[in-house]
NUKOLNU-852993 format. One line per 5 residues: number of its first residue (from 1); their letters; for each residue x negated, y negated, z negated of C-alpha. Coordinates in nm, 4 decimals, decimal comma, always signed. Each point is the difference from the previous one (the first is absolute). Layout:
BEGIN
NUM> A> X/Y/Z ~ ...
END
This chain:
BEGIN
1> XXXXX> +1,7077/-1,1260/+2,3784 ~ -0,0484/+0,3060/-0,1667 ~ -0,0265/+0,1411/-0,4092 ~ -0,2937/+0,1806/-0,1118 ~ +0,0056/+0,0975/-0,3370
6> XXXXX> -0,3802/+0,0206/-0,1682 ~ -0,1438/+0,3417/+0,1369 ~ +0,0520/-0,1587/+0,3365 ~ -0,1372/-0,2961/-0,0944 ~ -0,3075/+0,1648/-0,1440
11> XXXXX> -0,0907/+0,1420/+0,2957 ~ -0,0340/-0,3122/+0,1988 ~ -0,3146/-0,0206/-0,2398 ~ -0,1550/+0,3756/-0,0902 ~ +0,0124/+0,2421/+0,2465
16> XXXXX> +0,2409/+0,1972/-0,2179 ~ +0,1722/+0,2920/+0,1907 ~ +0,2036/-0,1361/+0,2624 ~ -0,1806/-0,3378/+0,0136 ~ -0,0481/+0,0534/+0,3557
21> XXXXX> +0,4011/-0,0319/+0,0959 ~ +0,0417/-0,2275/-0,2697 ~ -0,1833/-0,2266/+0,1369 ~ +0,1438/+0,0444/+0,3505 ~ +0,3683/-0,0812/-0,1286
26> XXXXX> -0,1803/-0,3255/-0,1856 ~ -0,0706/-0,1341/+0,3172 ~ +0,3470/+0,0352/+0,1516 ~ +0,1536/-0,2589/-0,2364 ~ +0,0013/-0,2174/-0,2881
31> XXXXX> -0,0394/+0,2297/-0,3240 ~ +0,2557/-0,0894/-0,2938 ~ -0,0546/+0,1644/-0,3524 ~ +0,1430/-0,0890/-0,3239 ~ -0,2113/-0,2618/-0,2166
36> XXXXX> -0,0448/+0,2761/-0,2785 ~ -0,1982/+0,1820/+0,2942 ~ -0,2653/-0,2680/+0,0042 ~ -0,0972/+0,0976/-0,3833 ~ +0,0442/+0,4081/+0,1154
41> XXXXX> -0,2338/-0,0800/+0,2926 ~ -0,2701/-0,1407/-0,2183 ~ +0,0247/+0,2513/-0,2046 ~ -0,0089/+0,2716/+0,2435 ~ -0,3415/-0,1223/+0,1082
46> XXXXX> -0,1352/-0,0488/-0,4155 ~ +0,0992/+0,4160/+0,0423 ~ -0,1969/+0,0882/+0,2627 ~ -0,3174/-0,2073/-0,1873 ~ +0,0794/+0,1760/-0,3183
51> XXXXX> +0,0180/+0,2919/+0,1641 ~ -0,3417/-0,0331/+0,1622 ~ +0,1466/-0,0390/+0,3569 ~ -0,1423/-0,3370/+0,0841 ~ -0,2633/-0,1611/-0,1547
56> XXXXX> -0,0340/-0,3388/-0,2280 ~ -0,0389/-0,1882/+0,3084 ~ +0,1866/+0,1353/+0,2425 ~ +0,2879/-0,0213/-0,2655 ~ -0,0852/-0,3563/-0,0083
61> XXXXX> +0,0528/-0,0121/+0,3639 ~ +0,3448/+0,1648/-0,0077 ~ +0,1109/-0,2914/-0,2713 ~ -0,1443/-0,2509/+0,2080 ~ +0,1542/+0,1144/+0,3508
66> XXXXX> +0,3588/+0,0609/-0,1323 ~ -0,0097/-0,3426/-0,1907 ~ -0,0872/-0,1905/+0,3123 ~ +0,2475/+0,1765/+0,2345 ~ +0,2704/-0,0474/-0,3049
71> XXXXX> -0,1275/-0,3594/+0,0324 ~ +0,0691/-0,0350/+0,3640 ~ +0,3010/+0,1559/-0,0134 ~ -0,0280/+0,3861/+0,1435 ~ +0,2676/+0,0760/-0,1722
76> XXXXX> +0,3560/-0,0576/-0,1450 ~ +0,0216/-0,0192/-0,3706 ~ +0,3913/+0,0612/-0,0613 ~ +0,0965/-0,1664/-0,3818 ~ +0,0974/+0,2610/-0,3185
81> XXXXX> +0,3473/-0,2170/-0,0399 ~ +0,3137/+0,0712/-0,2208 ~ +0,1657/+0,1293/+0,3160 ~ -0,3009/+0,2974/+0,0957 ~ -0,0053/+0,1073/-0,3753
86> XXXXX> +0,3923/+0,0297/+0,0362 ~ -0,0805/+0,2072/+0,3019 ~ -0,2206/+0,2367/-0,2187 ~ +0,2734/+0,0418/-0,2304 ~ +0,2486/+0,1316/+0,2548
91> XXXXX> -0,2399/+0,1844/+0,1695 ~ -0,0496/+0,1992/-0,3549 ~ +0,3646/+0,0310/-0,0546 ~ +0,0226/+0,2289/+0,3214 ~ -0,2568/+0,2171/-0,0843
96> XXXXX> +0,0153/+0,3259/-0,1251 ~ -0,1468/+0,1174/-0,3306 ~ -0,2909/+0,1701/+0,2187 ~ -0,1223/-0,2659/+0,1625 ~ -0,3124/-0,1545/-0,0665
101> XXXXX> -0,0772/-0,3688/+0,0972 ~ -0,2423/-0,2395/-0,1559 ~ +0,0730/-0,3266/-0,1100 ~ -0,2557/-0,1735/+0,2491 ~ +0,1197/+0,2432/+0,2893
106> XXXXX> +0,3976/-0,1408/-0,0866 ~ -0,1103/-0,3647/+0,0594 ~ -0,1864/+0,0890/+0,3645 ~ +0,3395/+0,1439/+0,0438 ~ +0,2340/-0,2477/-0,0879
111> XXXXX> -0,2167/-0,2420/+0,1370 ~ +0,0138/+0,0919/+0,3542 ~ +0,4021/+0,0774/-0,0642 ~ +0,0706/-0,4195/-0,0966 ~ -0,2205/-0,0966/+0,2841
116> XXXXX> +0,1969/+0,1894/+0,2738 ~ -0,2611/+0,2793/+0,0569 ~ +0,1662/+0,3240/+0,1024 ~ -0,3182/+0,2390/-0,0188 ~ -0,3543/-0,0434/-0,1962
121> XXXXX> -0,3030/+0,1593/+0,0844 ~ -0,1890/+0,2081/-0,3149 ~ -0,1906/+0,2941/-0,0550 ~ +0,1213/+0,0406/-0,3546 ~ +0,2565/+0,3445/+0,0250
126> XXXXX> +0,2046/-0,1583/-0,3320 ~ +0,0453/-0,3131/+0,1384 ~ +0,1059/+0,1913/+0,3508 ~ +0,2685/+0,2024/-0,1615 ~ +0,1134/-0,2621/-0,1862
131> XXXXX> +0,0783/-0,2590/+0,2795 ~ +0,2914/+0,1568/+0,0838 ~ +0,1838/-0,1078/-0,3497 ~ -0,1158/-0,3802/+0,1309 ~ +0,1876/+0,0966/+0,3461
136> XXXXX> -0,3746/-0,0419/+0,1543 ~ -0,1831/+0,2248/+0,2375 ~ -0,3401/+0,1012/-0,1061 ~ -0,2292/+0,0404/+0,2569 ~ -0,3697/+0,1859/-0,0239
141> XX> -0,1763/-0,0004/+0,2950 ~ -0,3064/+0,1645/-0,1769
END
């Protein structure tokens, strides 16, 4: 199994930069992604509608696609528990005062930590640089 955080996981749906490769790695294994990324996901594709990217219906058909794969199980929703917010808060704690790590980015993070991954696959550069205070490898094959 392997992690994708949601800019991977966007690109197994819009032919983002990178989808191409993306898509490749889906197919070598089972994708696992935080449960928070489900929300990001579906809000990644509202962007690209508000944006003018897709249209009405083919945003419709983005919904519809991920809900039925989510339905037959495509992927690996790991649980937000006590344990992966305590994760987050040691991850912080090693920090230094320059780094710069969202919230949402934490939780993929500590996520893939408390279910034994040692490297996720993203194309976000913050969440990148900050694997290494979650003892994680980040991995951007983009």
């Amino acid at each position: 199994m392997i992690y994708f955080d949601t800019s991977y996981l966007a690109r197994l749906y819009v032919a983002d930069p990178g989808w191409e490769k993306a898509r490749a790695l889906a197919r070598t294994d089972r994708i696992a992604c935080a449960l928070h990324g489900k929300a990001e996901a579906l809000a990644a594709f509202h962007r690209k509608f508000r944006e003018g990217f897709v249209s009405q219906p083919v945003f419709a058909g983005l919904l519809s696609q991920f809900e039925s794969d989510c339905a037959a199980k495509a992927f690996e929703w790991l649980p937000l528990t006590g344990i992966v917010l305590a994760r987050v808060s040691r991850g912080y704690a090693t920090m230094p005062a320059a780094a710069h790590l969202r919230a949402a980015d934490a939780l993929h993070l500590a996520c893939a930590v408390e279910a034994g991954f040692k490297e996720l696959y993203s194309n976000d550069g913050r969440l990148l640089a900050g694997a290494q205070f979650f003892g994680l490898k980040g991995v951007n094959i983009i």
